[in-house]
VEXGUKOL-234887 format. One record per residue: residue number from 1; residue in one letter; x, y, z of N, C-alpha, C in turn. Coordinates in steps of 0.001 Angstrom, whole numbers, plus 500000, padded with zeros to 6 digits. Each point is the difference from the previous one (the first is absolute). Example, Ala and Ser with C-alpha at 12.3 -4.5 7.8 and 13.67 -1.06 7.14 Angstrom:
2
1; A; 513190; 494310; 507800; 499110; 501190; 500000; 500900; 501200; 500000
2; S; 499650; 501050; 499280; 500820; 501190; 500060; 499230; 501090; 500730
end
This chain:
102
1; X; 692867; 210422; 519247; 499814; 501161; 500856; 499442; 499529; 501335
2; X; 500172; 500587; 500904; 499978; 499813; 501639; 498979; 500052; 499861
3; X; 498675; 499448; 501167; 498891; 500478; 500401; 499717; 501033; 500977
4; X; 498956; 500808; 500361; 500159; 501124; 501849; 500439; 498734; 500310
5; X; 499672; 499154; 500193; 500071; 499401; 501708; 501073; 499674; 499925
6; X; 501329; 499882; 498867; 501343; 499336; 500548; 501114; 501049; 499897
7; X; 499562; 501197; 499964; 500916; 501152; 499732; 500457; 500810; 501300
8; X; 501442; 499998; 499901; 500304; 500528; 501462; 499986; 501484; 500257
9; X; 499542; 500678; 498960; 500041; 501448; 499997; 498499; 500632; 500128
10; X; 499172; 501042; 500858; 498944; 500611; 499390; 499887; 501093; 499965
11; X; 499411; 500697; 499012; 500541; 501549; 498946; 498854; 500797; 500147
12; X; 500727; 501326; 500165; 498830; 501313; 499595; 500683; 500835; 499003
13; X; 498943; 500306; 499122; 500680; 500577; 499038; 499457; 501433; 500123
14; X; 500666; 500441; 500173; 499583; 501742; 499638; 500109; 500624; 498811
15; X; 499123; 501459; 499547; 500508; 500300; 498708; 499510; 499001; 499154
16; X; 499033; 499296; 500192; 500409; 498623; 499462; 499330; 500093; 498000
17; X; 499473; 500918; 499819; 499512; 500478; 497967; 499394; 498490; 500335
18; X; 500445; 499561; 498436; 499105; 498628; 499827; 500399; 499097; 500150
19; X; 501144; 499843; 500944; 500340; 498716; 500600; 501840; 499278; 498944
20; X; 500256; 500922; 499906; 501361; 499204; 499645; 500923; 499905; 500863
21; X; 499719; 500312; 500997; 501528; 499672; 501366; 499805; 499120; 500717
22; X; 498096; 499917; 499638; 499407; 498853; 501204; 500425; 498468; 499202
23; X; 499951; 500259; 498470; 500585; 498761; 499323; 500932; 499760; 500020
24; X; 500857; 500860; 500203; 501609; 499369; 499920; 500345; 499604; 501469
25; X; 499679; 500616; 501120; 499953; 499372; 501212; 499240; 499206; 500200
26; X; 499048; 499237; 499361; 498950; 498715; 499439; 500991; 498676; 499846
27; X; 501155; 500981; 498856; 500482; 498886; 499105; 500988; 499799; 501010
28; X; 500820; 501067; 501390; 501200; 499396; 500508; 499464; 499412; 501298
29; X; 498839; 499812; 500040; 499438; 499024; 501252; 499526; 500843; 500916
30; X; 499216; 501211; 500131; 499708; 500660; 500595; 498255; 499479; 499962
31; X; 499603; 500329; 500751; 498296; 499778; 500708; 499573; 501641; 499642
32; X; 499701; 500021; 499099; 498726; 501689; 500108; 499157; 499995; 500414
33; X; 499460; 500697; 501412; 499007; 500431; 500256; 499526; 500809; 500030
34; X; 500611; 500959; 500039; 499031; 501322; 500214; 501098; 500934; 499078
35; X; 498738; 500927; 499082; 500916; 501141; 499117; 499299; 501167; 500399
36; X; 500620; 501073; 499585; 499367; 501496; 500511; 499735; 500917; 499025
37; X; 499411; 500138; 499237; 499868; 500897; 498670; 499213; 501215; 499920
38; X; 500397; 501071; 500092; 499145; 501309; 500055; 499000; 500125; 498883
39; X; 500265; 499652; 499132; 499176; 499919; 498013; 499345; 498716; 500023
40; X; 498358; 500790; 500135; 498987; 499165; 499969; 499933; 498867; 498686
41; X; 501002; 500906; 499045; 500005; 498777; 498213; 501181; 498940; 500301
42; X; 500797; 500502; 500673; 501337; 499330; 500336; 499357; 498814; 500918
43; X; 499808; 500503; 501259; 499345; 499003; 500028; 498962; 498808; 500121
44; X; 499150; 500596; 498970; 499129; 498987; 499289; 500820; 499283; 499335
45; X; 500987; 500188; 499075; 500613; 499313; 499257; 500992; 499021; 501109
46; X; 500523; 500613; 501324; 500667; 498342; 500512; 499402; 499370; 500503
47; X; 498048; 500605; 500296; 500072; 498944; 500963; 499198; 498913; 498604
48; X; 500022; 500826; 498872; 500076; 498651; 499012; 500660; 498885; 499615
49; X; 501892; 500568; 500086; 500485; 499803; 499679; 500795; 498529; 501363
50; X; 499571; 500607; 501334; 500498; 499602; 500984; 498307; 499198; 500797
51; X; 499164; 499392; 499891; 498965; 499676; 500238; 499996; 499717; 501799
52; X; 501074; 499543; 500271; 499764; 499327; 501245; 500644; 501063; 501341
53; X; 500901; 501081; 499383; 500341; 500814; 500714; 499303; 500888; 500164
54; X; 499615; 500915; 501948; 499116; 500638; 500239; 500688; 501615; 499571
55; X; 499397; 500901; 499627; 500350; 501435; 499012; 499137; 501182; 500628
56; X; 500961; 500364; 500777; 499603; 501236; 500996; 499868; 501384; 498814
57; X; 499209; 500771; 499813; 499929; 501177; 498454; 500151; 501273; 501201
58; X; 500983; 500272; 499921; 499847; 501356; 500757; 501906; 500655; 500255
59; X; 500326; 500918; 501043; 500983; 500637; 499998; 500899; 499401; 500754
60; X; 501017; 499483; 499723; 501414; 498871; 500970; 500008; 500935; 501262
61; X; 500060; 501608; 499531; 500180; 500916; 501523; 499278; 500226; 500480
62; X; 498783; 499601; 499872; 498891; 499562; 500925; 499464; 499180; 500890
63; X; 500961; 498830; 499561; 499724; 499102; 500859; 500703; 499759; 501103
64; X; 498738; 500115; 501074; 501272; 499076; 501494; 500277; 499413; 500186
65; X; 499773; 498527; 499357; 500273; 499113; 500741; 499470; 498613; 498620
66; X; 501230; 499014; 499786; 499253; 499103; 498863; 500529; 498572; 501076
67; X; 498771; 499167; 499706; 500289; 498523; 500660; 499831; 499139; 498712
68; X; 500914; 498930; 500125; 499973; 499045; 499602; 500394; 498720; 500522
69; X; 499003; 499343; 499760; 500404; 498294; 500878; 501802; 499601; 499778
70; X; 500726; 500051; 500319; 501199; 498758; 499691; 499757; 499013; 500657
71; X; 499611; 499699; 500576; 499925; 498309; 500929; 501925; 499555; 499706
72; X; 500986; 500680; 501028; 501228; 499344; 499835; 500617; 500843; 499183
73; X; 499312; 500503; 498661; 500920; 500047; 498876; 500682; 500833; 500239
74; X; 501029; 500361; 499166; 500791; 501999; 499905; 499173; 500663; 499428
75; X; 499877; 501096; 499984; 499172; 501215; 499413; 501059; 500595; 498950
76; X; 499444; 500520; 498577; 500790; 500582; 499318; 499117; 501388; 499495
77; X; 500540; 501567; 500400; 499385; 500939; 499476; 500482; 500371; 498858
78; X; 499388; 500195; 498846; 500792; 500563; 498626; 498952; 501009; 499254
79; X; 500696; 500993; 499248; 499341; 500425; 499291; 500714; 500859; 499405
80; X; 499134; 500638; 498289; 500857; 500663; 499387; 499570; 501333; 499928
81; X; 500848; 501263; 499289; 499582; 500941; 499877; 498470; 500923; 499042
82; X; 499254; 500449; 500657; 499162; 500883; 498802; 500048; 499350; 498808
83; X; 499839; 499167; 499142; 500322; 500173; 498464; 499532; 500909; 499035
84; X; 498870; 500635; 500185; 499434; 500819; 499160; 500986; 500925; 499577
85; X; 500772; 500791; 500951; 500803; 501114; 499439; 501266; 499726; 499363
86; X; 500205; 498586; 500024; 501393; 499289; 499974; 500007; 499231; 498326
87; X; 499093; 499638; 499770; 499189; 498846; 499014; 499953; 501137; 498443
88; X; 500894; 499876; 498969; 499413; 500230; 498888; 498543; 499537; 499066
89; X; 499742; 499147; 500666; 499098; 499732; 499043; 498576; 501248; 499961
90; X; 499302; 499644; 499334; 498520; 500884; 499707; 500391; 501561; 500742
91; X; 500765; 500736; 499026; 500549; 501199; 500651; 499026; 501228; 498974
92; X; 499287; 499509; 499165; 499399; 500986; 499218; 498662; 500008; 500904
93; X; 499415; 499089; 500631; 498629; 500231; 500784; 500185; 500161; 501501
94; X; 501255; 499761; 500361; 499797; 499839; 501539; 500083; 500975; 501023
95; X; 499134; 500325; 500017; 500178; 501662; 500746; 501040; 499991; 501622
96; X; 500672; 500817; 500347; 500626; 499985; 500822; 499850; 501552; 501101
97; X; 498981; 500106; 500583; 499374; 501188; 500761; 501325; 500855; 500767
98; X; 501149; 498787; 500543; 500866; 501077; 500789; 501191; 500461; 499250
99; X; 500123; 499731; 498752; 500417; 500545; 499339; 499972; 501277; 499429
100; X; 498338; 500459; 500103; 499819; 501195; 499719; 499969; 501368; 501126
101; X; 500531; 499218; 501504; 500310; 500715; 500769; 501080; 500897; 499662
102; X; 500098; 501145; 500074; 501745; 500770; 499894; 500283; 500376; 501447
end
């Protein structure tokens, strides 16, 4: 596996839960630096999972403005959708508030 310093790509992950997009763009040579996670458990869990990447906890449409060093590199933005509403798993406890909107 590549090290940061020899990777020609550097990544923000948005959406980013507990870090599985930041690994697979890990594994295709991407540089993670910075993820954006609204869910204070979410992310606790990447920036466990992701130690060296910095983990902004708050709203993607909130923010104005994200920097990250490339020194040279390309920049790659990625991210995936919501999973909570998408995700079967733990469907007997997981409460879903806008759901009960009509």
């Amino acid at each position: 596996m590549r090290t940061g310093t020899d990777k020609r790509f550097v990544g923000v992950d948005l959406f980013a839960g507990a870090g599985g997009m930041s690994l697979g763009a890990r594994l295709a040579g991407i540089d993670v630096r910075l993820a954006v996670e609204i869910d204070p458990y979410a992310a606790a869990t990447y920036r466990h999972n992701h130690p060296l990447t910095q983990v902004i906890v708050g709203d993607v449409a909130k923010l104005k403005e994200i920097t990250v060093s490339k020194k040279g590199k390309e920049s790659v933005l990625f991210g995936g959708p919501p999973a909570r509403r998408f995700s079967p798993s733990n469907l007997r406890t997981c409460f879903f508030p806008y759901e009960l909107i009509t």
